[in-house]
N, CA, C and O atoms as CSV, one atom per row, in Angstrom:
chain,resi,resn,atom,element,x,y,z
A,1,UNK,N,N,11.242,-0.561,-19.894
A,1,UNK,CA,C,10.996,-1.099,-18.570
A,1,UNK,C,C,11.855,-2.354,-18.403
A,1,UNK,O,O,11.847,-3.156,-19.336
A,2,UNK,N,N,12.710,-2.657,-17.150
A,2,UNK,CA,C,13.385,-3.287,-17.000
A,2,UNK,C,C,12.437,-4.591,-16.382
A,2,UNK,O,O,11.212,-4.523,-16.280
A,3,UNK,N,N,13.271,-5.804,-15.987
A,3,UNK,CA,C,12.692,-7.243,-16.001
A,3,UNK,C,C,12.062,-7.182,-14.620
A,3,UNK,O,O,10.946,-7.667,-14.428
A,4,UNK,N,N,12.778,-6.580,-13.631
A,4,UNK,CA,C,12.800,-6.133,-12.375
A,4,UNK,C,C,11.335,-5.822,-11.888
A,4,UNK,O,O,10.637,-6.483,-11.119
A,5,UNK,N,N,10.997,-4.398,-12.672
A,5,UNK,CA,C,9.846,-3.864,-12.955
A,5,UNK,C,C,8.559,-4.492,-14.098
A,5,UNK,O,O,7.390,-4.176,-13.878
A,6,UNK,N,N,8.798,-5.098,-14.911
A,6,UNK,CA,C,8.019,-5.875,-15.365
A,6,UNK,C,C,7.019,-6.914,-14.342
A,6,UNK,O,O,5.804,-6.990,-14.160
A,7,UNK,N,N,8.375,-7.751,-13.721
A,7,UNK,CA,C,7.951,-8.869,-12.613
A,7,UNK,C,C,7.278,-8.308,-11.702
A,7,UNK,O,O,6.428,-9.032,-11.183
A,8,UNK,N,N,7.408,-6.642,-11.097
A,8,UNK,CA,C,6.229,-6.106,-9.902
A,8,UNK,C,C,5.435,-6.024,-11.006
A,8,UNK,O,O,4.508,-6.834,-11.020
A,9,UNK,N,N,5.529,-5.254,-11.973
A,9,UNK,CA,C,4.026,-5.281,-12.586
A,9,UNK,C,C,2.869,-6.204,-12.621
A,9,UNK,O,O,1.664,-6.055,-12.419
A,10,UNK,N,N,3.752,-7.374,-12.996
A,10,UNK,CA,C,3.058,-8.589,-12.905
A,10,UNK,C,C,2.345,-9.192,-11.747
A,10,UNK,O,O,1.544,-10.088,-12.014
A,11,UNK,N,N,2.481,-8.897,-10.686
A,11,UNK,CA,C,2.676,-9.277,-9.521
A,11,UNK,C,C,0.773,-9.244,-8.956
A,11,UNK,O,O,-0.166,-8.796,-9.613
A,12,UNK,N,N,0.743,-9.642,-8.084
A,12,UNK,CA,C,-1.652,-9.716,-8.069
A,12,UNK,C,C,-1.252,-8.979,-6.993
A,12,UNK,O,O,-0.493,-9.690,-6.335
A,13,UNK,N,N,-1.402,-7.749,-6.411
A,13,UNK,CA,C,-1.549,-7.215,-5.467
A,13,UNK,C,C,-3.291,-6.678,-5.016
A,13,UNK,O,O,-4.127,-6.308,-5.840
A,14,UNK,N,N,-3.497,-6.766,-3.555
A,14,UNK,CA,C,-4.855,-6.208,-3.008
A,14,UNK,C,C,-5.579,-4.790,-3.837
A,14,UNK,O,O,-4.950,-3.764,-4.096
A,15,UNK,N,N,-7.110,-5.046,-4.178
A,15,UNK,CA,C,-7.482,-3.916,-4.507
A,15,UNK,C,C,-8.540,-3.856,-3.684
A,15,UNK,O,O,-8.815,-4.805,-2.951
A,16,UNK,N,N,-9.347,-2.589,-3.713
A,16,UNK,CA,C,-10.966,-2.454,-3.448
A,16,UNK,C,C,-11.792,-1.565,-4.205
A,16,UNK,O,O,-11.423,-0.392,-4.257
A,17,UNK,N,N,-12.845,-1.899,-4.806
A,17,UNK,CA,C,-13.664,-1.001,-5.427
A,17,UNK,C,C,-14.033,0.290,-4.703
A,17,UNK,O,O,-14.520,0.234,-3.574
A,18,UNK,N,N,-13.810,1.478,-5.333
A,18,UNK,CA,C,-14.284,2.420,-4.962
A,18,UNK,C,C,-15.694,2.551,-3.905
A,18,UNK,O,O,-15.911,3.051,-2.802
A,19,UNK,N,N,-16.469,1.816,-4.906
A,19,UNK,CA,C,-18.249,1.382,-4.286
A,19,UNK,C,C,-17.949,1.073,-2.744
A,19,UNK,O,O,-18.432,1.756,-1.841
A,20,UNK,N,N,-17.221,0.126,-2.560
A,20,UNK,CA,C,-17.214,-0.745,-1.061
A,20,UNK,C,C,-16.795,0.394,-0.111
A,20,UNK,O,O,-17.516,0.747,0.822
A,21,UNK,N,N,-15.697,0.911,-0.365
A,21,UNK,CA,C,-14.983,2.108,0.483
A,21,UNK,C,C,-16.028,3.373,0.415
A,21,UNK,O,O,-16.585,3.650,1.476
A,22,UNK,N,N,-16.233,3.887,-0.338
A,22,UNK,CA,C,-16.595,5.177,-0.506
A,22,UNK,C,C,-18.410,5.744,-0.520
A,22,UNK,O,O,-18.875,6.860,-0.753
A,23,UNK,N,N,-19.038,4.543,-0.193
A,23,UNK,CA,C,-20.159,4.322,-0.872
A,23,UNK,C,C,-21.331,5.104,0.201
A,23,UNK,O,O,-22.444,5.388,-0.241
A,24,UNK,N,N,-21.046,5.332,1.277
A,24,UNK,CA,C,-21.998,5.936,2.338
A,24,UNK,C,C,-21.348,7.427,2.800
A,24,UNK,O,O,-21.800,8.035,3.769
A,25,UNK,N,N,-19.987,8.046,1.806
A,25,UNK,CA,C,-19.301,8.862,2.179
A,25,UNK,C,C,-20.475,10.310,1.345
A,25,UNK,O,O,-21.179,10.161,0.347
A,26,UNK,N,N,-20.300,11.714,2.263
A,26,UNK,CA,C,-20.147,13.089,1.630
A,26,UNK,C,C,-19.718,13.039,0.319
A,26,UNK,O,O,-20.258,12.888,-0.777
A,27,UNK,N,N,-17.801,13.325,1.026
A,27,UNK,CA,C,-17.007,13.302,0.032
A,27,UNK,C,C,-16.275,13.077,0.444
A,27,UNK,O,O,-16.296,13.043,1.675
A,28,UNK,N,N,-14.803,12.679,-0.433
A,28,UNK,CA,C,-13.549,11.596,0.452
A,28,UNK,C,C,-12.965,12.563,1.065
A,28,UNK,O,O,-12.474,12.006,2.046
A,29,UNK,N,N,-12.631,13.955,1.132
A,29,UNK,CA,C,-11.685,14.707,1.732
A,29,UNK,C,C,-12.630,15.504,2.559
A,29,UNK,O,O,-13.120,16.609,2.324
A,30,UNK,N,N,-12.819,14.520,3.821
A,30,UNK,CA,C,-13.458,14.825,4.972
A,30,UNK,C,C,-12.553,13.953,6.643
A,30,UNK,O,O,-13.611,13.440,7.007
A,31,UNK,N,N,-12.101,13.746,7.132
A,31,UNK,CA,C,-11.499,13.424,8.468
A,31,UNK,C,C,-13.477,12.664,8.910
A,31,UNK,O,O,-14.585,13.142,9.153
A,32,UNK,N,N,-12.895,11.395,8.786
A,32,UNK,CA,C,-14.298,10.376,9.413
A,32,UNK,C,C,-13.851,9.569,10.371
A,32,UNK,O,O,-12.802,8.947,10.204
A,33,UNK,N,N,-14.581,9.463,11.515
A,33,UNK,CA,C,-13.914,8.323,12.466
A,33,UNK,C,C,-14.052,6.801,11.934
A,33,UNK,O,O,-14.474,6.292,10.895
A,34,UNK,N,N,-13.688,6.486,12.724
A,34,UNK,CA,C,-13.796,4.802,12.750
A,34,UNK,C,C,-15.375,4.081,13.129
A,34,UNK,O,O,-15.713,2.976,12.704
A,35,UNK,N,N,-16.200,4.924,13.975
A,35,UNK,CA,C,-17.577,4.860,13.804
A,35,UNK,C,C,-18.291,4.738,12.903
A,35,UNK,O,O,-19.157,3.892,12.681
A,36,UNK,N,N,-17.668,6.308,11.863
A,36,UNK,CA,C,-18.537,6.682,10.882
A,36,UNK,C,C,-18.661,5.790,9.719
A,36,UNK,O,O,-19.677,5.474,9.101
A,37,UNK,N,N,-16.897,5.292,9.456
A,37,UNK,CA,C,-16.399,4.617,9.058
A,37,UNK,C,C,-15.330,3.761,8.774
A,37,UNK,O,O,-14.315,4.225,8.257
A,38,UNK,N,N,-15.439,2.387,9.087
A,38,UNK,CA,C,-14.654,1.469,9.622
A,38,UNK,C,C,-14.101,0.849,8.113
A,38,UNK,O,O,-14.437,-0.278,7.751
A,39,UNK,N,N,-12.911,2.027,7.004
A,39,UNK,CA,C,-12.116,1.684,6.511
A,39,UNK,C,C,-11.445,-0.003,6.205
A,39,UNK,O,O,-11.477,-0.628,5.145
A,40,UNK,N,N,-10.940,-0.369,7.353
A,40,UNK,CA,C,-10.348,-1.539,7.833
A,40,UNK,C,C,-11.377,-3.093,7.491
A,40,UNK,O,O,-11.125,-4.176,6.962
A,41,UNK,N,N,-12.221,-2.665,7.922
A,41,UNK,CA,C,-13.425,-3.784,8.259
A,41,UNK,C,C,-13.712,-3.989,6.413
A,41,UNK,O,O,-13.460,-5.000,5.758
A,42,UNK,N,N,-14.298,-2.696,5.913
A,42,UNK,CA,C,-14.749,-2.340,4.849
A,42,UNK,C,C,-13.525,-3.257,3.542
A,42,UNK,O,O,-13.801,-4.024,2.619
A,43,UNK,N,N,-12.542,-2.867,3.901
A,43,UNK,CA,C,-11.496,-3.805,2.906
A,43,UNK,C,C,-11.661,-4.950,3.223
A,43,UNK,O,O,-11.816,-5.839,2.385
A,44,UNK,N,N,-11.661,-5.134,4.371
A,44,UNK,CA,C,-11.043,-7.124,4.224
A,44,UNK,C,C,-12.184,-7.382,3.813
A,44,UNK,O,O,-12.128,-8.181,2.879
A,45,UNK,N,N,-13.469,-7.001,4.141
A,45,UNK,CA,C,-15.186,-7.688,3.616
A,45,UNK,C,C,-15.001,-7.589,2.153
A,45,UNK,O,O,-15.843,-8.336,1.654
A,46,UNK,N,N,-14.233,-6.969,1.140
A,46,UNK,CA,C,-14.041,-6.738,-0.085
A,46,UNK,C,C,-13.419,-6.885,-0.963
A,46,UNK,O,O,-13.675,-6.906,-2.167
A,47,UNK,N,N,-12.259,-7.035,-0.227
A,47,UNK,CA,C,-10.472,-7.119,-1.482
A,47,UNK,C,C,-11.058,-7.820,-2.102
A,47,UNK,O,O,-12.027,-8.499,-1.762
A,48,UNK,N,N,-10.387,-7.728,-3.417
A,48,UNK,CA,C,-9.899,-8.442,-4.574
A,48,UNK,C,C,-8.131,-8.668,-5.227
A,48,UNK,O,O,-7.121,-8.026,-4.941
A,49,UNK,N,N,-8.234,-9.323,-5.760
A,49,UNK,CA,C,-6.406,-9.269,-6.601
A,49,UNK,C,C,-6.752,-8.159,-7.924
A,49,UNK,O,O,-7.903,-7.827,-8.206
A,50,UNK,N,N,-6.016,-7.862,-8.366
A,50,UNK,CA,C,-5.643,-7.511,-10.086
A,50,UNK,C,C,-4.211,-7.456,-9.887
A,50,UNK,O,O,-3.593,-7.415,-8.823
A,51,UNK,N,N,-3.742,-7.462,-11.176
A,51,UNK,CA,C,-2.290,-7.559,-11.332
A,51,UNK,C,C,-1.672,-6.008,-11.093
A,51,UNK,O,O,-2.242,-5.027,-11.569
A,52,UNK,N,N,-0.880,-5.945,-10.582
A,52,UNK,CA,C,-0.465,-4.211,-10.577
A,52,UNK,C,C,-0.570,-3.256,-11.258
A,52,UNK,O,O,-0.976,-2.103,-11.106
A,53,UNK,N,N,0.076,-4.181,-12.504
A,53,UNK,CA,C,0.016,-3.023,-13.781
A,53,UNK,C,C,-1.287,-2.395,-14.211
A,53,UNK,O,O,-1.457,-1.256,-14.646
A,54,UNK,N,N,-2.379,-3.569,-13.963
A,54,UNK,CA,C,-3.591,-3.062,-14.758
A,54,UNK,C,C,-3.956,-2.169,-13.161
A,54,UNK,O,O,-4.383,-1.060,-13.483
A,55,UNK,N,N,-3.934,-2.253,-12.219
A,55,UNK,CA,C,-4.199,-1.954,-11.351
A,55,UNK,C,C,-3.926,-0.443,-11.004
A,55,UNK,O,O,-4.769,0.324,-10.538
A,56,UNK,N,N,-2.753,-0.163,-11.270
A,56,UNK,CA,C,-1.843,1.231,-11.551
A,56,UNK,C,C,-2.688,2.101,-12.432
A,56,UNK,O,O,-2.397,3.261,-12.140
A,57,UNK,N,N,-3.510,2.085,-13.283
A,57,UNK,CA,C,-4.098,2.665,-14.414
A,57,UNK,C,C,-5.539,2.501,-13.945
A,57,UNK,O,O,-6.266,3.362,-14.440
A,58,UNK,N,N,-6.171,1.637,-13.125
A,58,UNK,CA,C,-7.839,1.099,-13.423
A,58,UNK,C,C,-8.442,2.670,-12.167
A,58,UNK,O,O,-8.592,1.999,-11.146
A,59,UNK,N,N,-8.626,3.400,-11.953
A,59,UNK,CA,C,-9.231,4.021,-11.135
A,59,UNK,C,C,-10.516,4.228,-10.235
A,59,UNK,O,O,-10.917,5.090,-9.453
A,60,UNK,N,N,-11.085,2.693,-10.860
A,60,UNK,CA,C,-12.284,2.528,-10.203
A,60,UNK,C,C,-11.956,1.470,-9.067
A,60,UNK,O,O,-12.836,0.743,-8.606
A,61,UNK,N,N,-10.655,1.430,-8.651
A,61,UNK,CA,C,-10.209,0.677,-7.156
A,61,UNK,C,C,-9.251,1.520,-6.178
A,61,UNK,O,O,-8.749,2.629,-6.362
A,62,UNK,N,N,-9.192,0.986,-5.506
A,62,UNK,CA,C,-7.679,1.853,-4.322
A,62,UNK,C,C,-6.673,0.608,-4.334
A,62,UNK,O,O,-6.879,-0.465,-4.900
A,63,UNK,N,N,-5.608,0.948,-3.636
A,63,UNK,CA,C,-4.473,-0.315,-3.650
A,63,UNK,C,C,-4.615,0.162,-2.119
A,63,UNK,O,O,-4.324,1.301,-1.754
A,64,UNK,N,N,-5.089,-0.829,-1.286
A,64,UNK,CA,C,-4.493,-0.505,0.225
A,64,UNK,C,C,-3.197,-1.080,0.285
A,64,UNK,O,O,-2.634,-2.108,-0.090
A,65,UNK,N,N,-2.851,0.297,1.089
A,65,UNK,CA,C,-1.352,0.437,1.561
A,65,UNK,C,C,-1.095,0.637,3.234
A,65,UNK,O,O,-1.229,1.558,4.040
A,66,UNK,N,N,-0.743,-0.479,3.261
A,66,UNK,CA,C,0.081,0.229,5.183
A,66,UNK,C,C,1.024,1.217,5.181
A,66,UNK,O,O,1.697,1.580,4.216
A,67,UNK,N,N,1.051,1.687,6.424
A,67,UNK,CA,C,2.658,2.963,6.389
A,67,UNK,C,C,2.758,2.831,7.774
A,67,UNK,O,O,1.837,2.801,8.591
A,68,UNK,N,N,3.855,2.761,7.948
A,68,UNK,CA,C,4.371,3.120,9.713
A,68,UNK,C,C,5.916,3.453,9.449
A,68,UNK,O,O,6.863,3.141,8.727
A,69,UNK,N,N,5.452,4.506,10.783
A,69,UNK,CA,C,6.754,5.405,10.748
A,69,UNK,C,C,7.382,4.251,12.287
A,69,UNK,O,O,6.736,3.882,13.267
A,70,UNK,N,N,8.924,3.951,11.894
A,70,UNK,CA,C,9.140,3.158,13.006
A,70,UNK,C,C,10.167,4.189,14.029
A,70,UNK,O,O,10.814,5.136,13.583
A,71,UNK,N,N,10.148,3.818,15.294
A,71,UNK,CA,C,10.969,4.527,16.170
A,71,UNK,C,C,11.949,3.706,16.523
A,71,UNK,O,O,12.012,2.575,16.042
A,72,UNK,N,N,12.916,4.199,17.481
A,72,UNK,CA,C,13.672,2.574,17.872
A,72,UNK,C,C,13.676,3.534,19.778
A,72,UNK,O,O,13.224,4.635,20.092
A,73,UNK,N,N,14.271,2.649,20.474
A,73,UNK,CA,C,14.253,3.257,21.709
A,73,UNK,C,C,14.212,4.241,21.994
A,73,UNK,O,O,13.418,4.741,22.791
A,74,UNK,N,N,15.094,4.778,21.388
A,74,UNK,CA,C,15.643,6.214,21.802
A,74,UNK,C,C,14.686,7.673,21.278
A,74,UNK,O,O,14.831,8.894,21.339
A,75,UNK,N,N,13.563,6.616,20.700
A,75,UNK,CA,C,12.453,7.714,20.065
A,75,UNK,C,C,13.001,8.411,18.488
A,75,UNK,O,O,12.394,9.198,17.761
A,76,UNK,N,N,14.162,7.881,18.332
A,76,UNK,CA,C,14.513,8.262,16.881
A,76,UNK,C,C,13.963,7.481,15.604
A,76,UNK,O,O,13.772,6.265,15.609
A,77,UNK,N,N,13.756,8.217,14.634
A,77,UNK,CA,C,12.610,7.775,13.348
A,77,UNK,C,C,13.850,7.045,12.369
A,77,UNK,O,O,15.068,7.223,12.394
A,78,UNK,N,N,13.058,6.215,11.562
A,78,UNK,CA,C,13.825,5.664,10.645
A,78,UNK,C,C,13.757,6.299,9.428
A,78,UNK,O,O,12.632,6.541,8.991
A,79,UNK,N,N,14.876,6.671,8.685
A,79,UNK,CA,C,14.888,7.457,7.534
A,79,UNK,C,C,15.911,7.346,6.386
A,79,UNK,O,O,17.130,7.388,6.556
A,80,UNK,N,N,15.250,7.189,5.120
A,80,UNK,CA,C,15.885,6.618,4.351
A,80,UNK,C,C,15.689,7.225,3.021
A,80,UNK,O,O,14.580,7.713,2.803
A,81,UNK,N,N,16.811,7.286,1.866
A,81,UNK,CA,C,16.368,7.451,0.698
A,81,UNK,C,C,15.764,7.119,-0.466
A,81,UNK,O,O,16.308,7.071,-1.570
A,82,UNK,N,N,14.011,6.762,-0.066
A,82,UNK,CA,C,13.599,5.960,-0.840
A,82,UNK,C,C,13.900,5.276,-2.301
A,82,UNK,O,O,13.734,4.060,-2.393
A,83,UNK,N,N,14.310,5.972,-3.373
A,83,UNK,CA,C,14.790,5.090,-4.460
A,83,UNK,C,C,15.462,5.744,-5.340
A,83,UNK,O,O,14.731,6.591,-5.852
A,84,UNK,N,N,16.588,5.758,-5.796
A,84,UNK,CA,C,17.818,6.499,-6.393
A,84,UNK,C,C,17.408,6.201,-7.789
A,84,UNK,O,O,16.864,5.139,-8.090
A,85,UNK,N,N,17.673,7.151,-8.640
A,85,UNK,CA,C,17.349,7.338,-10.487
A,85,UNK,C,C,17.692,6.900,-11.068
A,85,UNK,O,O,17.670,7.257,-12.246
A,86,UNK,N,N,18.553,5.238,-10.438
A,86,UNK,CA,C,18.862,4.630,-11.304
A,86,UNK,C,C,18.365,3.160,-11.180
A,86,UNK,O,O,18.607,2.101,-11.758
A,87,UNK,N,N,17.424,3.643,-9.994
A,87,UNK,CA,C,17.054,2.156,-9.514
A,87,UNK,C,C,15.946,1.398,-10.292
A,87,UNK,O,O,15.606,1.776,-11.413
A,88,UNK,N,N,15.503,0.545,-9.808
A,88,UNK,CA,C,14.616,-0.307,-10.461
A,88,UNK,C,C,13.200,0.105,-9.840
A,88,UNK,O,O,12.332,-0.719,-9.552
A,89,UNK,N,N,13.066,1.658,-9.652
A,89,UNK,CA,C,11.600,1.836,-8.793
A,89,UNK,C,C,10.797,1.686,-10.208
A,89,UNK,O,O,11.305,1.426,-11.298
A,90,UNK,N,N,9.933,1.830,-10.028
A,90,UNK,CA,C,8.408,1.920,-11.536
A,90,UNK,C,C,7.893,3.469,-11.303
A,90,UNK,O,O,7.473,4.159,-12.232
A,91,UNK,N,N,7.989,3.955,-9.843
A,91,UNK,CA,C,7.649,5.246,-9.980
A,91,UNK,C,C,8.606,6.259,-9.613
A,91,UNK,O,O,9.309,6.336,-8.605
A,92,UNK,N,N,8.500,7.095,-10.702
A,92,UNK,CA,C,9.638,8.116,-10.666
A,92,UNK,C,C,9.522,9.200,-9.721
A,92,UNK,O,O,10.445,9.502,-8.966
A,93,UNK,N,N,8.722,9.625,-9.740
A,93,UNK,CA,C,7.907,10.502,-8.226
A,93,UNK,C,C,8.842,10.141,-7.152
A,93,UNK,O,O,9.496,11.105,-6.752
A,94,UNK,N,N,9.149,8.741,-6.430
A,94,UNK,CA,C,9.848,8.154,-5.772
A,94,UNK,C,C,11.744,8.590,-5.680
A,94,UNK,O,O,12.404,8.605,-4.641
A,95,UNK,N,N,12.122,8.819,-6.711
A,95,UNK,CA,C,13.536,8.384,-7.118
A,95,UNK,C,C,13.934,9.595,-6.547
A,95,UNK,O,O,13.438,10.703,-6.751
A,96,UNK,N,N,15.226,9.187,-5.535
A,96,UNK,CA,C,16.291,10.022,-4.869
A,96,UNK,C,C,15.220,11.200,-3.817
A,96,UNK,O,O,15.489,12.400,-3.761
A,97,UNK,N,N,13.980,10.549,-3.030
A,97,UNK,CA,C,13.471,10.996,-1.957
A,97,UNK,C,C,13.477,10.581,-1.214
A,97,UNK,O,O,13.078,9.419,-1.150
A,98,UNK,N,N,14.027,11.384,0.071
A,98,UNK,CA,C,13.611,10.876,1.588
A,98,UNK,C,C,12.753,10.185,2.435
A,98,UNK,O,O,12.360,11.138,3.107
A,99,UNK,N,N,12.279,9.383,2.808
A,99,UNK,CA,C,10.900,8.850,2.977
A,99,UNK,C,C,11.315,8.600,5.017
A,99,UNK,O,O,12.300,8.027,5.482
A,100,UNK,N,N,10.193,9.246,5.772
A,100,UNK,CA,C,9.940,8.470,7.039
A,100,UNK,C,C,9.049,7.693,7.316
A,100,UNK,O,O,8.540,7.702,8.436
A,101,UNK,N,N,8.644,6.800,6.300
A,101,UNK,CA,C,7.610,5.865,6.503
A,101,UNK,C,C,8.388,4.405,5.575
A,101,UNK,O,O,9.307,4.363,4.757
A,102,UNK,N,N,7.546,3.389,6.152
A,102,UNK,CA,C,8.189,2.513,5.580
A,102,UNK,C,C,6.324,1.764,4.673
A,102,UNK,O,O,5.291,1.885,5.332
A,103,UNK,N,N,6.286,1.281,3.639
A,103,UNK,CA,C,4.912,1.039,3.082
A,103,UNK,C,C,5.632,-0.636,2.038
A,103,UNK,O,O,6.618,-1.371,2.097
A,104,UNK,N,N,4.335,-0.498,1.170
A,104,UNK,CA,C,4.409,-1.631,0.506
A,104,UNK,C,C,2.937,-2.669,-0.256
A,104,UNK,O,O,2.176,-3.439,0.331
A,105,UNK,N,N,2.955,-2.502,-0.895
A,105,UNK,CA,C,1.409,-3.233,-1.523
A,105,UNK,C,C,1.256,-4.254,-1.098
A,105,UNK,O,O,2.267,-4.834,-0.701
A,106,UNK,N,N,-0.062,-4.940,-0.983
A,106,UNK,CA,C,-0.072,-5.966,-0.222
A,106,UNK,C,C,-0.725,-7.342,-1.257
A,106,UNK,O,O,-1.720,-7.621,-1.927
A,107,UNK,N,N,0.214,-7.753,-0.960
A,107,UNK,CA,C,0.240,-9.033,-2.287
A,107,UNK,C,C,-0.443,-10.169,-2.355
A,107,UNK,O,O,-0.968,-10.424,-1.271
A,108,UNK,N,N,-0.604,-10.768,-2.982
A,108,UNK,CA,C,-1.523,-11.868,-2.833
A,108,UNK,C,C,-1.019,-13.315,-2.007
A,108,UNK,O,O,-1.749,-14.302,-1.902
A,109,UNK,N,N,0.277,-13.230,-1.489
A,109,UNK,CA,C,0.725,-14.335,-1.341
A,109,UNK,C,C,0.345,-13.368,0.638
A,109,UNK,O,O,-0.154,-14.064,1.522
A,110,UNK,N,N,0.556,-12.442,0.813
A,110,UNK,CA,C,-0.311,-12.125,1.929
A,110,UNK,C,C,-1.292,-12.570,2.068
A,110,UNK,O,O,-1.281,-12.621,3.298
A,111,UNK,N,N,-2.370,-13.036,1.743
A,111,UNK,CA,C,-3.736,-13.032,1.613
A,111,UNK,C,C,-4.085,-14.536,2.822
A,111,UNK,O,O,-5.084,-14.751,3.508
A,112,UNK,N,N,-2.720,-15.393,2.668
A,112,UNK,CA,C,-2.905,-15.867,4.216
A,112,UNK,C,C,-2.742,-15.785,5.545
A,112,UNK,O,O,-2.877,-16.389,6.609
A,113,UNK,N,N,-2.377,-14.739,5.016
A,113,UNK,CA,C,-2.148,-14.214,6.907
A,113,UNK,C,C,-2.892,-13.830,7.938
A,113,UNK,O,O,-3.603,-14.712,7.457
A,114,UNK,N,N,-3.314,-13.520,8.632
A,114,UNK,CA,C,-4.720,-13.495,9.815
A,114,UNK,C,C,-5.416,-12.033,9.208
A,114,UNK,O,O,-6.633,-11.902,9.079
A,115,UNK,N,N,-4.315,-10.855,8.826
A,115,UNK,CA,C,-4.568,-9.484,8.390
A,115,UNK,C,C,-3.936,-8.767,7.910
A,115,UNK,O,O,-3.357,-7.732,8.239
A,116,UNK,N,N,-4.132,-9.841,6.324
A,116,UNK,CA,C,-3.381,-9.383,5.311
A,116,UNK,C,C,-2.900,-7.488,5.141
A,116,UNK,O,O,-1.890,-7.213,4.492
A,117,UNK,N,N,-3.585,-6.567,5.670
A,117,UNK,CA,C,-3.559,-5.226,5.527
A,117,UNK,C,C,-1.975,-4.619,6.671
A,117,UNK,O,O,-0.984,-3.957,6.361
A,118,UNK,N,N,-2.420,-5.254,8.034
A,118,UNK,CA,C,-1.338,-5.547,8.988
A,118,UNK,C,C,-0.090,-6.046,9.085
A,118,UNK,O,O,0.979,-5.530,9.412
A,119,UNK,N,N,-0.438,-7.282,8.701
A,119,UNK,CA,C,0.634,-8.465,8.669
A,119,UNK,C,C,1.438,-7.895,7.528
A,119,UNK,O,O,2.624,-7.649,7.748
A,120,UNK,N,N,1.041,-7.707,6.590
A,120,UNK,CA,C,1.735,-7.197,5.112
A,120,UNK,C,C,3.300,-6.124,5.422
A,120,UNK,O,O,4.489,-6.170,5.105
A,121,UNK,N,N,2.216,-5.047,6.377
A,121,UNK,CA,C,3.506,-4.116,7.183
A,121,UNK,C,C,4.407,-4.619,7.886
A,121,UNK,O,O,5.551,-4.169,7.832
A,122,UNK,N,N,4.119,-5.515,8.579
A,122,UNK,CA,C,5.286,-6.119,8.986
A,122,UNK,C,C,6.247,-6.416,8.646
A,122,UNK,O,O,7.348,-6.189,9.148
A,123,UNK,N,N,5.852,-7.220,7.332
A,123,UNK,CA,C,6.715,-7.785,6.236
A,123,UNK,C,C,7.822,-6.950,5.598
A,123,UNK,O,O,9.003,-7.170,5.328
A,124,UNK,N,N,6.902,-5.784,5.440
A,124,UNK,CA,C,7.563,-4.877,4.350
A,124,UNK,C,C,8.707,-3.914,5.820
A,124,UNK,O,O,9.659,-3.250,5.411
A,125,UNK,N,N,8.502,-3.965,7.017
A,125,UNK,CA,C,9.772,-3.801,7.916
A,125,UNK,C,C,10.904,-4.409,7.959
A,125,UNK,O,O,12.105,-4.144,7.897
A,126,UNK,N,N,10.143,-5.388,8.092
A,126,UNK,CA,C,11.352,-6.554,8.137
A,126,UNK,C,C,12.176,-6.366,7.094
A,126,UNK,O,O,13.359,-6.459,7.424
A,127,UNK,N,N,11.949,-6.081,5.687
A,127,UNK,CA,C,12.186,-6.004,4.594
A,127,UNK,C,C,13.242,-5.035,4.256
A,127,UNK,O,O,14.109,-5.223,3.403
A,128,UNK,N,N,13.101,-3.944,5.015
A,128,UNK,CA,C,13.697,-2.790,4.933
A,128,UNK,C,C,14.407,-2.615,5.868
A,128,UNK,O,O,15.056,-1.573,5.964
């Protein structure tokens, strides 16, 4: 593992316990509204940090992630080759795929922003 990837490892990104999210659910692979359940609300009342790495492995949390697919005027999508096999990604799954979404973990140095879950996406546009 390169220094690159070490340093995200290292890095305190947002988690949530399974319990907080999942805890009044059936089962997770069901389509629930925002009534039933207010996802959104449910994280920010909950996050925590862990460091990525341990975070990547612990399965008793989620990593919330934003995604937005961006358009530009003309209604055309942004599209890109998410991360080439020689890059410095950590996940190989990733390397030399197409991606129309743009995402990004949401870090602890987010955590001042009005909505850290929101604001985070932004970031990670701008970014890209």
């Amino acid at each position: 593992m390169n220094q690159i990837v070490k340093d995200k490892m290292a890095r305190e990104i947002m988690v949530v316990a399974n319990k907080h999210i999942f805890w009044n659910m059936e089962k997770e692979t069901k389509f629930y509204s925002n009534e039933e359940v207010n996802f959104e609300k449910n994280i920010l009342k909950n996050y925590e940090y862990m460091v990525r790495g341990k975070a990547e492995v612990n399965f008793d949390y989620k990593q919330p992630i934003g995604y937005a697919i961006v358009l530009n005027e003309d209604n055309k999508i942004f599209v890109y080759k998410r991360w080439w096999a020689w890059s410095n990604a950590w996940d190989a799954r990733l390397h030399s795929k197409i991606a129309i979404w743009v995402w990004g973990h949401i870090e602890k140095e987010d955590e001042e922003l009005k909505n850290p879950i929101s604001d985070s996406l932004v970031r990670e546009i701008e970014e890209e």
